[in-house]
N, C-alpha and C positions, 0 to 999 in steps of 0.2 A: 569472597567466594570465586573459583575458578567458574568459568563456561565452558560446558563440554561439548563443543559445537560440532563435532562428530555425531554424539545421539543425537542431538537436536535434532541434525538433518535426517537423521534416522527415525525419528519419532514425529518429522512433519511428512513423511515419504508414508507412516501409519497410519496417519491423520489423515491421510487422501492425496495431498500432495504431490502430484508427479516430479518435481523436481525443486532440488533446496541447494545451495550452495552460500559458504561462507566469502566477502570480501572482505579488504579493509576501505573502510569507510572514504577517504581519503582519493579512493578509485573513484567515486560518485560524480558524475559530471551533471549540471546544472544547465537550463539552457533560459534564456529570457524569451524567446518565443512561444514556451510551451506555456509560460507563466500569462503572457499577453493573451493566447488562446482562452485561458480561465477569463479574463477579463472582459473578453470578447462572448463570453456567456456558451462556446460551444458545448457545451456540457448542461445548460438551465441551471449548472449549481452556484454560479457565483453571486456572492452577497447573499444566499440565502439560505445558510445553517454555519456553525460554528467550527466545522472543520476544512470550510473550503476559504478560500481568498474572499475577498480581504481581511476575514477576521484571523488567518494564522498571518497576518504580518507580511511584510514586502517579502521578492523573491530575497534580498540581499539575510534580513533577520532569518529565514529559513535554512540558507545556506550557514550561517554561523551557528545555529542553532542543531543542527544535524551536524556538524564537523567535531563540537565538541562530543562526539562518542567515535570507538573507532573501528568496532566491526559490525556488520552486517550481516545477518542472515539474511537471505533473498529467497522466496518462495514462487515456486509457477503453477498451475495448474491451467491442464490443456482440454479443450472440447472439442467433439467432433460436432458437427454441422450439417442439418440438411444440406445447405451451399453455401456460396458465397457471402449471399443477401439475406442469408436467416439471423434476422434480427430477433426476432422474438427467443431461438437459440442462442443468441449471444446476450443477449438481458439474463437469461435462466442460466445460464453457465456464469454470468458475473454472480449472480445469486448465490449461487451454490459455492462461488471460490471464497466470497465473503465469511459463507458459513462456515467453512473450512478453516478461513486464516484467524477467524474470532475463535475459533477451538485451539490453533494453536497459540494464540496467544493468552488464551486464560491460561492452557499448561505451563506454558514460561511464566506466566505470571504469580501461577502458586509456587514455583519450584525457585526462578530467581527473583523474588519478593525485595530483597537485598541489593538489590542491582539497581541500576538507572538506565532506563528501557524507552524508547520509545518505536508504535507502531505507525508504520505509514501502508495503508491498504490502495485497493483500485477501485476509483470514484469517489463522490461525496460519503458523506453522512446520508441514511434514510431511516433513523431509524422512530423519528417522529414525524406523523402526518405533517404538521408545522412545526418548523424549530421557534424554539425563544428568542434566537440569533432578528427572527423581525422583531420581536417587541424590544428589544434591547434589555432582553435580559439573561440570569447565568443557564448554562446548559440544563439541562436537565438530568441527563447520564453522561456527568463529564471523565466516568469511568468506562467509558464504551465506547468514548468516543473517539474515532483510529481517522486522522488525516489523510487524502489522497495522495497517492505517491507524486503527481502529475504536478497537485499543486504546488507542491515545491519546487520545480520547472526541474525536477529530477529527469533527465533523458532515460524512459523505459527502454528501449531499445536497446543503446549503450550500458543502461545496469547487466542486462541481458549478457552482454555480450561478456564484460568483463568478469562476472558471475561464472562464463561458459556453458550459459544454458542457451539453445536454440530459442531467438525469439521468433521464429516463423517452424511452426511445428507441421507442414505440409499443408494441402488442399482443405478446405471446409473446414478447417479447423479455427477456432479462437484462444486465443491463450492469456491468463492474468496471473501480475505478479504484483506481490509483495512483498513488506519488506517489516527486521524486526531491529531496531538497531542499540547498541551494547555500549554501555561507557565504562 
């Protein structure tokens, strides 16, 4: 089955998405400090659920692991902000881009059933109060479950860039991306 990454991006811009752009995967740059940050717990999510580090594997298994597909869909959605420091508006705007990027991936995922897909979204896994990932057991919804872009020491920024979508979308604003990738 072909991908018609034309509608796609057209059909993630319906879905709420302010902006969608296609790469080839191959563009992806990887950085080991974004990976050491995970490690470094800046986030509270490492070691503790099944889509963040350590349980997706070294930076190196992620990089080989994302190389064998070769195009990407990249999605952004932008938030205005009381200001700067509006924290509690950028936790609800990450809320809302998650809910957005989980609609478009159930739609690819009824339509390219056929395909070998993988989602990488922005942040952890939340979607259980505790994961099983402490008791050392399997997921729970290992159909839901969409890895952070981060953790892969994917450079957000640089996807950004090479995507050609603005990663600094002006004042008070916050912005999250995602990503759909295509084998």
């Amino acid at each position: 089955m072909v991908v018609n990454f034309e509608e796609l991006k057209e059909r993630c811009r319906d879905l709420k998405a302010d902006r969608a752009a296609v790469i080839d995967v191959s563009k992806i740059k990887f950085r080991q400090e974004l990976r050491d940050m995970c490690k470094s717990n800046v986030c509270g999510k490492y070691g503790t659920n099944w889509a963040c580090p350590p349980a997706i594997g070294e930076i190196e298994e992620g990089r080989n692991k994302i190389n064998e597909f070769t195009k990407a869909l990249v999605i952004q959605t932008i938030y205005q902000l009381e200001d700067s420091f509006d924290f509690e508006g950028m936790m609800e705007a990450k809320k809302v881009h998650k809910e957005i990027f989980e609609e478009i991936a159930h739609s690819i995922k009824r339509e390219y059933s056929d395909i070998d897909i993988m989602f990488l979204s922005a942040g952890g896994c939340e979607y259980c109060e505790k994961c099983t990932y402490l008791e050392n057991k399997p997921c729970r919804f290992p159909d839901k479950l969409i890895p952070p872009i981060e953790g892969y020491g994917i450079d957000v920024t640089d996807l950004a860039n090479v995507s050609g979508i603005p990663y600094n979308n002006g004042p008070h604003t916050v912005s999250y991306m995602s990503a759909v990738l295509f084998r």
